[in-house]
NUKOLMI-227711 format. One record per residue (C-alpha): residue number from 0; chain; z, x, y. Coordinates in nm, 3 decimals. Each point is the difference from the previous one (the first is absolute). Example, Ala and Ser with C-alpha at 12.3 -4.5 7.8 and 13.67 -1.06 7.14 Angstrom:
residues 2
gumi n: 0	chain: A	c3: 0.780	c1: 1.230	c2: -0.450
gumi n: 1	chain: A	c3: -0.066	c1: 0.137	c2: 0.344
end
This chain:
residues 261
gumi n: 0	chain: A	c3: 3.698	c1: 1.154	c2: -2.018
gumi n: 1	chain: A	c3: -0.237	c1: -0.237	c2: 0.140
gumi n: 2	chain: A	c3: -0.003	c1: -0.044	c2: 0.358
gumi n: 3	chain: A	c3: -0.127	c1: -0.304	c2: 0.180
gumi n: 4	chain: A	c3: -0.301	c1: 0.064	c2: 0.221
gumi n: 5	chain: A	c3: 0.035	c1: 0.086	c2: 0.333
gumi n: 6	chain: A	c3: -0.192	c1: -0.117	c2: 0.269
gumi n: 7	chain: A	c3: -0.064	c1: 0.141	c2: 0.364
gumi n: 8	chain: A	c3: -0.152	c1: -0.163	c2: 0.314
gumi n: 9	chain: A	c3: -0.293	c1: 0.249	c2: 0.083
gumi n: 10	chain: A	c3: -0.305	c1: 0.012	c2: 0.204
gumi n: 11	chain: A	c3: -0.316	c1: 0.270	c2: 0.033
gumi n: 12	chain: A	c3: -0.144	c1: -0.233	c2: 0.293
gumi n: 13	chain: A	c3: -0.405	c1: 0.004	c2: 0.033
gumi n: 14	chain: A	c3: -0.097	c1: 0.376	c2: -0.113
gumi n: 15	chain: A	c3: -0.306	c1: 0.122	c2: -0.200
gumi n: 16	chain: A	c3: 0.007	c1: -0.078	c2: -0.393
gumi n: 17	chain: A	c3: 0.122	c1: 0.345	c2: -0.210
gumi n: 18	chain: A	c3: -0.208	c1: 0.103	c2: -0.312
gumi n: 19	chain: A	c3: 0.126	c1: 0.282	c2: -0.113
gumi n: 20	chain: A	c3: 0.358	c1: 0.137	c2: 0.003
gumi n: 21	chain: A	c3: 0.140	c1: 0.318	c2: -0.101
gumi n: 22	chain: A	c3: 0.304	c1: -0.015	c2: -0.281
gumi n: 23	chain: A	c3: 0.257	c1: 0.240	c2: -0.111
gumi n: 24	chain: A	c3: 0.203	c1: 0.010	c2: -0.281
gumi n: 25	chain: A	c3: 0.310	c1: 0.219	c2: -0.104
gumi n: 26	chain: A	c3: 0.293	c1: 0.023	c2: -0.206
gumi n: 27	chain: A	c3: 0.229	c1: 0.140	c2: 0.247
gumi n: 28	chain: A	c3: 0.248	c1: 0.081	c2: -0.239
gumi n: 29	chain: A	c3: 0.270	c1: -0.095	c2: 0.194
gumi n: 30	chain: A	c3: -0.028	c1: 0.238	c2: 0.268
gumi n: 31	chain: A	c3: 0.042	c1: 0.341	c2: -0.204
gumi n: 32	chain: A	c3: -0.204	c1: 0.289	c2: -0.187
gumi n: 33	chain: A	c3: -0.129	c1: 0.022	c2: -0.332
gumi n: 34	chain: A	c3: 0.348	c1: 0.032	c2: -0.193
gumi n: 35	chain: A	c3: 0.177	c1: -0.105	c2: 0.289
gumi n: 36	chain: A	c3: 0.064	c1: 0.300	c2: 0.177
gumi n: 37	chain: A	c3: -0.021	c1: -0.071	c2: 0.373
gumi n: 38	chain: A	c3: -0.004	c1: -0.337	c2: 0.232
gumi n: 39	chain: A	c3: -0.335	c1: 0.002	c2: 0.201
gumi n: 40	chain: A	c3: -0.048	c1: -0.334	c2: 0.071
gumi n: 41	chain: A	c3: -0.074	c1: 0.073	c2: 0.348
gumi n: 42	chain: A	c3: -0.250	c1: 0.266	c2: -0.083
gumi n: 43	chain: A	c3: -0.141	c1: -0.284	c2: -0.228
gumi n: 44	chain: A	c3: -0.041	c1: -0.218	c2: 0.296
gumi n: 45	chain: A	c3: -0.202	c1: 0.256	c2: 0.226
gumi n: 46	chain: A	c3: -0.240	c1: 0.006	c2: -0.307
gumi n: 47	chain: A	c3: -0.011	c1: -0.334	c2: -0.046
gumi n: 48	chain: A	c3: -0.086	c1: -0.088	c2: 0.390
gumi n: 49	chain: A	c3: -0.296	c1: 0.285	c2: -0.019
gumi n: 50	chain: A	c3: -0.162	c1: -0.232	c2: -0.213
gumi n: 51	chain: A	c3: -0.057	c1: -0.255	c2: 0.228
gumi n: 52	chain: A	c3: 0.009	c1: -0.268	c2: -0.262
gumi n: 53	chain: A	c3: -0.013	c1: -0.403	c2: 0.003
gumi n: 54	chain: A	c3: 0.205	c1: -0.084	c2: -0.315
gumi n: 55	chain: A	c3: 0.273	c1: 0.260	c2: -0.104
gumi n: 56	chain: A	c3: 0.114	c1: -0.121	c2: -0.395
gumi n: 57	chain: A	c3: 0.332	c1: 0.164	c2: -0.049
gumi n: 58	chain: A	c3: 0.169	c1: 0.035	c2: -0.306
gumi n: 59	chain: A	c3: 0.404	c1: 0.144	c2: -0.037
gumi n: 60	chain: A	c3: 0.109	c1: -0.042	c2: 0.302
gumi n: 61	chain: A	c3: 0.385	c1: -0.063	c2: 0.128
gumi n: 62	chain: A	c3: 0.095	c1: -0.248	c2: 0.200
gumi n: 63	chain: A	c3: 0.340	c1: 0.112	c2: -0.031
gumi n: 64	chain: A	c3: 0.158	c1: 0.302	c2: -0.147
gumi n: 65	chain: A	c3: 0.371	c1: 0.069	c2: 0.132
gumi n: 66	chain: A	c3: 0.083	c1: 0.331	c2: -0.173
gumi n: 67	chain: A	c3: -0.308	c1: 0.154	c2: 0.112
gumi n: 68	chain: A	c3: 0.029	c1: -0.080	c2: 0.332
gumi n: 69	chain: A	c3: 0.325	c1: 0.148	c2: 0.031
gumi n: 70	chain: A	c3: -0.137	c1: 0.314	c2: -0.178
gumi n: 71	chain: A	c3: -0.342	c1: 0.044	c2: 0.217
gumi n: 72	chain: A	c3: -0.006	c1: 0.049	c2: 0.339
gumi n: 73	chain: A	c3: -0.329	c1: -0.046	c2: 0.011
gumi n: 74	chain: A	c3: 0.035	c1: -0.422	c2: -0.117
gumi n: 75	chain: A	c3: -0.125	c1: -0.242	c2: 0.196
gumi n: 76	chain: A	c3: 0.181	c1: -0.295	c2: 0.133
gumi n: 77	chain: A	c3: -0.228	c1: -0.217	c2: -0.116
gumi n: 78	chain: A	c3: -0.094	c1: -0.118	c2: -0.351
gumi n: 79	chain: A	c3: -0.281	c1: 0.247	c2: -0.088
gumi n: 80	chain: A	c3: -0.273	c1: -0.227	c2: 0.001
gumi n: 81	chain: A	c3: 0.066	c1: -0.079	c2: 0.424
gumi n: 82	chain: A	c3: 0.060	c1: 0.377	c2: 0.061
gumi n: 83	chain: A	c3: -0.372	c1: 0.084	c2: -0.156
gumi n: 84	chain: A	c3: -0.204	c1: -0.306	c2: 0.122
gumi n: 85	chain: A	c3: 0.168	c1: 0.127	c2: 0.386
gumi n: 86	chain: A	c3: -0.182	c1: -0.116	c2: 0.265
gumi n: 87	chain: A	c3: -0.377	c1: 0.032	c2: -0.174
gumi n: 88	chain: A	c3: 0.072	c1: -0.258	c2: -0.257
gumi n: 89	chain: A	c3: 0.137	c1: -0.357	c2: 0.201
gumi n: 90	chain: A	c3: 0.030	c1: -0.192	c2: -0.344
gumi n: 91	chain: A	c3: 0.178	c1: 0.092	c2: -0.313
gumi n: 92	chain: A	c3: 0.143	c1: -0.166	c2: -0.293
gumi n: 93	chain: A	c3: 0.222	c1: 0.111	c2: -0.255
gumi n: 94	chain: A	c3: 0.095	c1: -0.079	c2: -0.361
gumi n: 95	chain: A	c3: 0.317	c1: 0.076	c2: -0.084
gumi n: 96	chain: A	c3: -0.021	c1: 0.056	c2: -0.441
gumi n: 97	chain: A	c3: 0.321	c1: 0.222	c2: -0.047
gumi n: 98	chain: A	c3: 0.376	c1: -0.039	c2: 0.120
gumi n: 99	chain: A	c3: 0.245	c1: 0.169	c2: -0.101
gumi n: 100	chain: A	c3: 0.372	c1: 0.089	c2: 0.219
gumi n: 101	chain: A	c3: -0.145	c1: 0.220	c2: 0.202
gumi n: 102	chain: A	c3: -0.350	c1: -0.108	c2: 0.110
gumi n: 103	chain: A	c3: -0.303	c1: -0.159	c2: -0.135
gumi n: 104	chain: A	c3: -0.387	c1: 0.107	c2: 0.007
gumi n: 105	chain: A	c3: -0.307	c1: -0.139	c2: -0.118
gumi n: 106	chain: A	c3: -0.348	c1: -0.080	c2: 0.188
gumi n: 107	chain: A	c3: -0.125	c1: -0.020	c2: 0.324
gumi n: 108	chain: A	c3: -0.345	c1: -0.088	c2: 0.221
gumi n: 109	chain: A	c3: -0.050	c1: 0.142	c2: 0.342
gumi n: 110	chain: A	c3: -0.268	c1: -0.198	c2: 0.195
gumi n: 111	chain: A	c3: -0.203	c1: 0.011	c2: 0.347
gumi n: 112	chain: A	c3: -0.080	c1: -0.367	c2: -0.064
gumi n: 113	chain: A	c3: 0.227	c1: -0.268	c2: -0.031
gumi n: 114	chain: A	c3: 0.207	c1: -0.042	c2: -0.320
gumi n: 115	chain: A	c3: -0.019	c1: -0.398	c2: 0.009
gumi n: 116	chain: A	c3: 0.215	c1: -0.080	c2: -0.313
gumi n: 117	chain: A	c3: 0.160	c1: 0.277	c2: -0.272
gumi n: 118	chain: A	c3: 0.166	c1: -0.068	c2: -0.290
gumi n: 119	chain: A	c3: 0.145	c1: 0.237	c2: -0.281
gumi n: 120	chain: A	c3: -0.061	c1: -0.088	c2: -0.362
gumi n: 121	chain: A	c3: 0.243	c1: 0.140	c2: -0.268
gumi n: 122	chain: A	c3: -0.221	c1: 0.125	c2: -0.269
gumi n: 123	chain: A	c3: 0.323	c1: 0.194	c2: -0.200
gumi n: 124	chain: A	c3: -0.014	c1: -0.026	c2: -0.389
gumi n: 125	chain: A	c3: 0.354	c1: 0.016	c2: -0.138
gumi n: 126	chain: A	c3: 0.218	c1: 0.322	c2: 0.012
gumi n: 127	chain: A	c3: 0.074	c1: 0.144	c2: 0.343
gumi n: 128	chain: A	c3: -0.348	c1: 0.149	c2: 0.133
gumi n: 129	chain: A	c3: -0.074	c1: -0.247	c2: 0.314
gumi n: 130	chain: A	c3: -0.321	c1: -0.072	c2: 0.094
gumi n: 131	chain: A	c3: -0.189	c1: -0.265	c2: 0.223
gumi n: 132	chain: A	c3: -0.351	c1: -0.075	c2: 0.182
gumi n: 133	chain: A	c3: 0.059	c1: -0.080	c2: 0.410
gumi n: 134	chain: A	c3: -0.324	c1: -0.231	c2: 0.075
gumi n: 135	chain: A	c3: -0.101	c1: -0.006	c2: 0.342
gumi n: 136	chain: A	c3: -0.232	c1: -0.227	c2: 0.195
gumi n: 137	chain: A	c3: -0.090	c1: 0.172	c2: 0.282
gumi n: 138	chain: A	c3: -0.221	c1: -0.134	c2: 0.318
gumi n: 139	chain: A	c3: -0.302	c1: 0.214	c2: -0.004
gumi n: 140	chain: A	c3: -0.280	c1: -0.124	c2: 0.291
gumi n: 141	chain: A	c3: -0.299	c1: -0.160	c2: -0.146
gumi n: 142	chain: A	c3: 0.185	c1: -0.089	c2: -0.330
gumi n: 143	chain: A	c3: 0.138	c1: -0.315	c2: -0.056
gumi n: 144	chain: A	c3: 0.281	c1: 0.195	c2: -0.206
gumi n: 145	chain: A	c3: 0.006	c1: 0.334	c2: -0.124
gumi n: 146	chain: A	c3: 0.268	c1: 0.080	c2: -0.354
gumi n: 147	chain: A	c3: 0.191	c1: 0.355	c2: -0.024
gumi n: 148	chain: A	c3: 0.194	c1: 0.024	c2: -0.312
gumi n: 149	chain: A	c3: 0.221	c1: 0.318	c2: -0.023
gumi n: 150	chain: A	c3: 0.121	c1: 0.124	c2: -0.354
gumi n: 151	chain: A	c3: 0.230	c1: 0.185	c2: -0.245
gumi n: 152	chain: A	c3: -0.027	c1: -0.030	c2: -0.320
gumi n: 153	chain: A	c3: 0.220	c1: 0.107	c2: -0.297
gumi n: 154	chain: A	c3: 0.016	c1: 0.315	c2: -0.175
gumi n: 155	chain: A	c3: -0.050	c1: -0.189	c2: -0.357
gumi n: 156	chain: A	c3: -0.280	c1: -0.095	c2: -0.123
gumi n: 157	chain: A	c3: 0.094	c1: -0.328	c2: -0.086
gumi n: 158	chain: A	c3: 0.116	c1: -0.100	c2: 0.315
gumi n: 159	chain: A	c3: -0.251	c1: 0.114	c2: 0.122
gumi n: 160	chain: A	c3: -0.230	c1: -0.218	c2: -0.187
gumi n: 161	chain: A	c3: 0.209	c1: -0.293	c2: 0.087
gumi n: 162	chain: A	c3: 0.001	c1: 0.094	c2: 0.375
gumi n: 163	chain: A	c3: -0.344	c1: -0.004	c2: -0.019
gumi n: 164	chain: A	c3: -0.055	c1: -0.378	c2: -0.107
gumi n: 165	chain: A	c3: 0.258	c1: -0.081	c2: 0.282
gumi n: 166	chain: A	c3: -0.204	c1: 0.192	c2: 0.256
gumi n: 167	chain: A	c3: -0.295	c1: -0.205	c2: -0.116
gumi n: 168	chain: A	c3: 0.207	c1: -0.354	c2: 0.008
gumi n: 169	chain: A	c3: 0.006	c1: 0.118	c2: 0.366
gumi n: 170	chain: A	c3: -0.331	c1: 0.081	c2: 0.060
gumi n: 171	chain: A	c3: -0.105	c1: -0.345	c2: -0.194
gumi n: 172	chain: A	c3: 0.215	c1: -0.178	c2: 0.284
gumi n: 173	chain: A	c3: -0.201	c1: 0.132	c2: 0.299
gumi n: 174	chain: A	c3: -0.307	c1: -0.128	c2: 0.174
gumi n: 175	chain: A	c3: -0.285	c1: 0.075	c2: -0.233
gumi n: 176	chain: A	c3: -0.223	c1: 0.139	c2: 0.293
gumi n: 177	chain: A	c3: 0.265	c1: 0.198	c2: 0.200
gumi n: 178	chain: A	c3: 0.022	c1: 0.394	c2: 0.034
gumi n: 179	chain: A	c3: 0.268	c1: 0.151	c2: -0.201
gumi n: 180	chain: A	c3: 0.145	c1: 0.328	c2: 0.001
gumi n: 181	chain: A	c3: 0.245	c1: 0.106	c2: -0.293
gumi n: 182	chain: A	c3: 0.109	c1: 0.336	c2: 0.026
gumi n: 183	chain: A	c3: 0.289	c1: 0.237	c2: -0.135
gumi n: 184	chain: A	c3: 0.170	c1: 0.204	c2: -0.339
gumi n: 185	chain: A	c3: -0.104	c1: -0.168	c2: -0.244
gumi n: 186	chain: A	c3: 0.148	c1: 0.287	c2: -0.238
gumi n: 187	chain: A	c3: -0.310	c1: -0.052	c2: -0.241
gumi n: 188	chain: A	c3: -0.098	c1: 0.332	c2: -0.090
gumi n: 189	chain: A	c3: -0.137	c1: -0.116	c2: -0.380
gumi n: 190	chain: A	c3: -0.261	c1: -0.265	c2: 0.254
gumi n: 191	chain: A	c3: 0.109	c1: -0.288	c2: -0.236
gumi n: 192	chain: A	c3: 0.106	c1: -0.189	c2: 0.324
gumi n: 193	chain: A	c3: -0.362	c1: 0.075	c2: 0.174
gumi n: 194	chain: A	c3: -0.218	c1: -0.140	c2: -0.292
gumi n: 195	chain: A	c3: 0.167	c1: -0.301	c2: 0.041
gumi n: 196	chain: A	c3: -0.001	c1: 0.018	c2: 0.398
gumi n: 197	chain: A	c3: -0.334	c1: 0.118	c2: -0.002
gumi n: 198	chain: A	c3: -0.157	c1: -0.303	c2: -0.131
gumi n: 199	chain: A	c3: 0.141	c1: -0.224	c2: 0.278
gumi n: 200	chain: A	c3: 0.026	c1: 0.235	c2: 0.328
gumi n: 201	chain: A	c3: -0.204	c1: 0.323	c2: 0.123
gumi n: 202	chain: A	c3: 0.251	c1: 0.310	c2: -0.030
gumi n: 203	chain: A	c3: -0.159	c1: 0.235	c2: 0.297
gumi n: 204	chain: A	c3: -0.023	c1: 0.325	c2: -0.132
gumi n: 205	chain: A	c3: -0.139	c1: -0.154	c2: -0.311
gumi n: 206	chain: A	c3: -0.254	c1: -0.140	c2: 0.204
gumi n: 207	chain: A	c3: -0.105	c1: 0.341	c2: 0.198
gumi n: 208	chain: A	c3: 0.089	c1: 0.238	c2: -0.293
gumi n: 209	chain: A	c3: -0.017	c1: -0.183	c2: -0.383
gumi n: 210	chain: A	c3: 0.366	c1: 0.051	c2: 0.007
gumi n: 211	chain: A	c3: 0.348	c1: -0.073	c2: 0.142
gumi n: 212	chain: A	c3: 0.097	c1: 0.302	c2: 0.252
gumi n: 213	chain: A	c3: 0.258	c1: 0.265	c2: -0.147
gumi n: 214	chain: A	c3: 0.353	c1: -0.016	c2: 0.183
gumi n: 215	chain: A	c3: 0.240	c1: 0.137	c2: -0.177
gumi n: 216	chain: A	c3: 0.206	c1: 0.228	c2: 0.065
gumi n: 217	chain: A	c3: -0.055	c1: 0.058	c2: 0.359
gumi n: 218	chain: A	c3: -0.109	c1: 0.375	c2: -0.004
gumi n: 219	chain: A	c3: -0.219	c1: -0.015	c2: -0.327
gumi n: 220	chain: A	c3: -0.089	c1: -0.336	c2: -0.093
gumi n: 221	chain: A	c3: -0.079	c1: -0.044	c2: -0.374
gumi n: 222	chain: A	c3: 0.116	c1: -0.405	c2: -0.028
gumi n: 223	chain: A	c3: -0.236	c1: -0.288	c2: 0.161
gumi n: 224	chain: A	c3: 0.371	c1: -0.186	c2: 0.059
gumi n: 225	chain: A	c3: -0.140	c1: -0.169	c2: 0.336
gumi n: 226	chain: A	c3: -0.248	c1: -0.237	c2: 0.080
gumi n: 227	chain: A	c3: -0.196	c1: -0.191	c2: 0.256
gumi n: 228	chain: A	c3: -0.142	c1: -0.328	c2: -0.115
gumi n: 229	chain: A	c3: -0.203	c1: -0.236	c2: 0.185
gumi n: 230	chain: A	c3: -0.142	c1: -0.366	c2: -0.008
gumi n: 231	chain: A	c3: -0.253	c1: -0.129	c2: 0.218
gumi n: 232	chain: A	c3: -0.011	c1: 0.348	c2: 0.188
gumi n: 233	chain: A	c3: -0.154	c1: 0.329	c2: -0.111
gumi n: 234	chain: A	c3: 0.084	c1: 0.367	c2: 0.069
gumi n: 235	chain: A	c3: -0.186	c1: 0.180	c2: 0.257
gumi n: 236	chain: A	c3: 0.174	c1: 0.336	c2: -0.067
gumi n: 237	chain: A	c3: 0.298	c1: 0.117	c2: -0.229
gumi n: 238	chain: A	c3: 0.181	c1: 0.310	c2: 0.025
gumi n: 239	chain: A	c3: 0.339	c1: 0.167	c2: -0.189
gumi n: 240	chain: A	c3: 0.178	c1: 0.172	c2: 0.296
gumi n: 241	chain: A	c3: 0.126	c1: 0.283	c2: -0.235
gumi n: 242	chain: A	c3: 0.004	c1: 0.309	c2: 0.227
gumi n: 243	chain: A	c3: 0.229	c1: 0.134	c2: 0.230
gumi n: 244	chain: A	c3: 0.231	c1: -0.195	c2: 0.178
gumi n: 245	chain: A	c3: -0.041	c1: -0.297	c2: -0.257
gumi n: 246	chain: A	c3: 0.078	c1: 0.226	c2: -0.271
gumi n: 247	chain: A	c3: 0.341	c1: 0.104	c2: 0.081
gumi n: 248	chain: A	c3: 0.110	c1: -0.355	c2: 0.144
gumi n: 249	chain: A	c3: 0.056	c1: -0.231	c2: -0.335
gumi n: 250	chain: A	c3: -0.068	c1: 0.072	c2: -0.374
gumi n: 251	chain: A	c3: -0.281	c1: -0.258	c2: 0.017
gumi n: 252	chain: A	c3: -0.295	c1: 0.098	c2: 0.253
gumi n: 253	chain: A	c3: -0.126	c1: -0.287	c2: 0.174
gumi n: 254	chain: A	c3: -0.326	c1: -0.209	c2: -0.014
gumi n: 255	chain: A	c3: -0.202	c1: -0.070	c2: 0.310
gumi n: 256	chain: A	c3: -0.306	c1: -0.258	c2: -0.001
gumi n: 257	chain: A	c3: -0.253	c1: -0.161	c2: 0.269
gumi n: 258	chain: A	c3: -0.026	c1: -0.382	c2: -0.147
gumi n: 259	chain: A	c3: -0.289	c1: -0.188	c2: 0.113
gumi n: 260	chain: A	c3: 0.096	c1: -0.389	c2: 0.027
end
């Protein structure tokens, strides 16, 4: 479903140029445990504001859900992107890739700059597994324009391969010189996707460790499923936030960088 790009009037006024900001990326997995077992979204979002970070990439999120919010108590109001960006996180865009009678879910960005236009592209590859890319262009002070791409990729190979070319059709479209952030599951545990990746953007903890960071599952991650991929920027730091609380809060255990623009 491709969704035409949205714009928003924004302003940061006359402040002092950023060059670095700190990222975050998680799979929220919809608000529940490993195997589904309990609803702690809001534990996830007193986590999630400890970190203090910029960008927040979020992948399987709800905007809607209406038989579990008539099943939790606990369920916000809002779609579950709005409930975790609060009041620390003024912009946020969402990508809705899956609807179905009862709800819908798919990505999300949570942003203390300005989100100036989002737009969600529909990367699904036949069958019934949704999946899309919400591209961002965000107001960052000092850049000219600064590119967050958010992503979910398929659980097939193939797809995957085929999401991949899109993802660089997308990147091919931006300004050559601007910063770009692309971050999310990219479900590639067998790396195929990051050899191709690799040869166009800087994946983070590639950069700081010779290899993408383990994140899966949450309490003993085995599988490099996520990733942190940069052009025109470079990681500062990189670090899998696998210990307690993150460890009991999705099945995927998130990524947090410092990007240097």
């Amino acid at each position: 479903m491709n969704q035409p790009l949205h714009e928003a009037r924004c302003s940061v006024g006359s402040v002092t140029a950023v060059h670095g900001i700190n990222v975050l990326t998680i799979n929220v997995h919809k608000g529940f445990t490993f195997f589904n077992r309990r609803f702690i979204l809001p534990e996830l979002r007193e986590a999630v504001r400890s970190t203090g970070a910029d960008l927040v990439f979020l992948q399987e999120v709800h905007g809607t859900h209406l038989q579990h919010a008539e099943r939790h108590p606990t369920w916000p109001t809002t779609p579950q992107y709005e409930f975790l960006a609060d009041s620390m996180w003024s912009q946020f865009a969402y990508g809705r890739n899956a609807v179905y009678p009862h709800g819908d879910h798919g990505n999300a960005l949570l942003s203390k700059f300005p989100i100036i236009e989002h737009r969600n592209l529909d990367v699904s590859i036949d069958g019934n597994e949704e999946r899309g890319l919400l591209h961002c262009r965000l107001q960052v002070p000092g850049h000219d324009q600064v590119h967050a791409v958010c992503v979910h990729l398929g659980l097939r190979e193939a797809h995957r391969q085929r999401q991949v070319q899109l993802l660089l059709e997308l990147l091919d479209s931006l300004p050559a010189k601007a910063p770009v952030i692309v971050a999310g599951d990219f479900n590639d545990w067998r790396l195929k996707a990051d050899s191709v990746l690799s040869e166009h953007l800087v994946e983070a903890f590639g950069d700081r460790f010779g290899m993408p960071a383990r994140s899966f599952p949450a309490r003993l991650p085995l599988l490099r499923l996520d990733r942190i991929y940069l052009r025109n920027a470079l990681p500062r730091s990189a670090q899998v936030l696998s210990k307690y609380p993150w460890s009991h809060l999705s099945d995927h255990a998130p990524l947090a960088a410092e990007i240097s623009l």
